[in-house]
N, C-alpha and C positions, 0 to 999 in steps of 0.2 A: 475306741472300742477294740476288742480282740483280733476279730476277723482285719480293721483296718490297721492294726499293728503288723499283722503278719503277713501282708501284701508289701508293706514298707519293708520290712527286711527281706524278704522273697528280692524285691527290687531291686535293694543292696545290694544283694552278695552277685558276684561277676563271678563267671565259672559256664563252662563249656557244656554240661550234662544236667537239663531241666531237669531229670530227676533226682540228683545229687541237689542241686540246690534250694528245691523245696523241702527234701527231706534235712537239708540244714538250717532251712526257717525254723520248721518246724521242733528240731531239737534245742533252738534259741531259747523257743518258748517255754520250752518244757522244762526248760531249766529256770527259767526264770516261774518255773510253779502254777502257769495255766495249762493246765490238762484238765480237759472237758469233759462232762458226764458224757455215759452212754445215752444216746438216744436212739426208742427206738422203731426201725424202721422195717418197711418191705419194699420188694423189687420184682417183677415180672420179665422175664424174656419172653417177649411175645413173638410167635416162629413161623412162617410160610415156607410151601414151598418154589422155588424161583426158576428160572429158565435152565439153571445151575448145580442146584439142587439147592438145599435146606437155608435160608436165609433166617437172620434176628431183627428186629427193628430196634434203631441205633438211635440215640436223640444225642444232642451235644448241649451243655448246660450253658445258660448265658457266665462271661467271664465275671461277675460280680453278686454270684453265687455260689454256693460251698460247692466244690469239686469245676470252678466254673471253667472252661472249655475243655473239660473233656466229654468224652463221650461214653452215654452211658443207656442202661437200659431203662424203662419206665420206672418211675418209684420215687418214694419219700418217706416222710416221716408220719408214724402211727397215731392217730388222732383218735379223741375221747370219743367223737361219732361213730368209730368204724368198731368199736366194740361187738363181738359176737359171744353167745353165752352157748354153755351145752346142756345136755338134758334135764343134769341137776341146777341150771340155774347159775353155773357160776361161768367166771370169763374163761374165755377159751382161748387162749396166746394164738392157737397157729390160725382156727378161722378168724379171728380178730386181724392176725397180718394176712391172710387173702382179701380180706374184703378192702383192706386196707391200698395191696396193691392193685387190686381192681379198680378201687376211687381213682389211685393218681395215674392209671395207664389210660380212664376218660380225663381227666384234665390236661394231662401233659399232649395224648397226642389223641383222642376224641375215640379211642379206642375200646370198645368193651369186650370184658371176660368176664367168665360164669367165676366168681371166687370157689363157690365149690367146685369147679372142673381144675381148677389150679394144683400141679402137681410141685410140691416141695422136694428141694431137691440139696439145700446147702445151707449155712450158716453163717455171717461173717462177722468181725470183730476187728477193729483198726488195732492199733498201735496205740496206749496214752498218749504219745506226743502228737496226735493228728487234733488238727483244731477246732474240727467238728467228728464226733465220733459217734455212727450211725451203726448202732447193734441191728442185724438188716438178715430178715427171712429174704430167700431167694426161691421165686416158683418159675414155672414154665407155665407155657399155654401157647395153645394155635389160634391163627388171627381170624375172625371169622370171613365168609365167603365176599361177606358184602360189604367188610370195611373200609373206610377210605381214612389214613393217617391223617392228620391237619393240628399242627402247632401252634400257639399262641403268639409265636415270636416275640417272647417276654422272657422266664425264665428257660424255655426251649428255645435255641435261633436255627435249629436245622436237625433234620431226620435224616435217614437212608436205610435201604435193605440191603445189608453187608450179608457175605458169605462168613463165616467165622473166620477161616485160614485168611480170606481177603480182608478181614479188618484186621488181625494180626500183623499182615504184611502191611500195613498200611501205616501202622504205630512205627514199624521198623522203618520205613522211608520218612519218617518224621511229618505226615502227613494226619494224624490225628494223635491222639492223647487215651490211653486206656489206663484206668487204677487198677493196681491188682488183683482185685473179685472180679472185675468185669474180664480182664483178661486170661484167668484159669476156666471162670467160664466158657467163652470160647475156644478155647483149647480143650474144655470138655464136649463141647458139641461138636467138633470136627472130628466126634466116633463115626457118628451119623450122617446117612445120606439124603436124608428127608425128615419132615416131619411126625409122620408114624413112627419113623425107628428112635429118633428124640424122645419123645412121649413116653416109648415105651422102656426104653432104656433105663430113663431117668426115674421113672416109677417104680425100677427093679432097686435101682441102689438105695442103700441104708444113707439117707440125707448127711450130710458131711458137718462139721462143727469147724472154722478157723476165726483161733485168734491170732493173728497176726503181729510178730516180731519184727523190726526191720535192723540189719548190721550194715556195715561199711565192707566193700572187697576194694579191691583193684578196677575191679568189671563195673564198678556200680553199689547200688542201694540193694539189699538182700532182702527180700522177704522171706521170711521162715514159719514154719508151720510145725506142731506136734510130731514128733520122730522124727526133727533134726536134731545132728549132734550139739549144732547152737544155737538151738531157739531157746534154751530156759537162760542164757547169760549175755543174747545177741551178740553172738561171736561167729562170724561165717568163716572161720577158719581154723572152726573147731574139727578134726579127724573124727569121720564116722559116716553114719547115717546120713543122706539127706531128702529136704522135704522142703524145695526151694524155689524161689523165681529170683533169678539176676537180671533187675533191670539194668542192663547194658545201655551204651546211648546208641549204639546201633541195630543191638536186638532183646528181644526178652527170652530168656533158656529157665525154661522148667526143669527142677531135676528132682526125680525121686529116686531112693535107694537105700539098698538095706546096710551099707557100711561095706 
């Protein structure tokens, strides 16, 4: 099967920077012609606030599942059930993906949201070569007064309420695993010092659309985004513009710029 092909070579290759070597699985593959449909999905940052200020609730996927030990936020894949229709009658994409991430933030951690209170806020789209490719609405919401988190310990094996800059640093000491959506996310919520100013924030901005490029540097696996000078030929050492994340093995550097 696919997914147990690309563990096998994942396993293979020897090389010092986990993210250099998945992303080398994963280009084996893709050369070899399996590049996965989009499937598609939503995801919820579900937000309190902590002794600290504004916390995300964190889950970490079991490791024999797609994206399995990293850690991520609520969410899945869009099911015929979570269908939502609008006035005239026909399906409606975005409340279809709220109701959708509301489903998987009570299965994964027992958590409920109002789908209508779900503020969208982003867009993501992997790379062809990734070997599940999850086309994934991302919304926000606050956790209610009276929730209590509680996992399955099946496809979730652990939660926490990370501060965003603390789960960042946390990736850098090699202490957990972030994919690139989850980590510009947090790096977008560390505007904010709470929960109100999140919310509100994030309901001012014009939802964001990435698809995602990835290149080779010196530093690392590139991700690239629209208005870099190398995202249409995945070249990160194309002169210009950038609109980037360099997964480093010791840190992750965001860089935007106008050239």
């Amino acid at each position: 099967p696919y997914e147990q092909t690309f563990r096998r070579i994942l396993t293979a290759i020897v090389t010092d920077h986990r993210d250099q070597r998945r992303f080398d699985a994963w280009e084996r593959l893709h050369r070899n012609g399996e590049t996965s449909e989009l499937i598609p999905a939503a995801t919820v940052v579900v937000m309190r606030d902590g002794d600290r200020g504004l916390e995300s609730l964190m889950l970490r996927k079991n490791s024999k599942v797609a994206f399995g030990g990293m850690w991520v936020f609520p969410g899945g894949r869009i099911d015929e059930e979570d269908t939502a229709f609008d006035r005239n009658g026909d399906r409606d994409e975005l409340a279809t993906a709220a109701v959708a991430a509301a489903r998987e933030a009570v299965e994964e951690a027992s958590v409920v949201v109002d789908p209508a209170s779900l503020i969208w806020f982003s867009h993501w789209v992997p790379p062809p070569i990734s070997p599940k490719r999850f086309s994934t609405f991302f919304f926000a919401a606050r956790l209610a007064d009276d929730a209590v988190v509680t996992i399955d310990d099946g496809e979730i094996t652990a939660h926490r309420w990370l501060r965003p800059a603390e789960a960042m640093e946390r990736r850098d000491n090699s202490e957990i695993e972030l994919a690139p959506p989850t980590w510009m996310t947090l790096n977008l919520l560390t505007r904010w010092q709470n929960v109100d100013e999140a919310l509100s924030g994030l309901g001012e901005i014009e939802p964001v659309f990435y698809e995602t490029h990835i290149g080779r540097s010196d530093d690392g696996p590139v991700a690239m985004w629209e208005g870099d000078a190398g995202y249409e030929i995945g070249d990160p050492g194309m002169p210009g513009a950038r609109h980037r994340l360099t997964m480093g093995r010791d840190r992750y550097v965001f860089l935007r710029s106008a050239g």
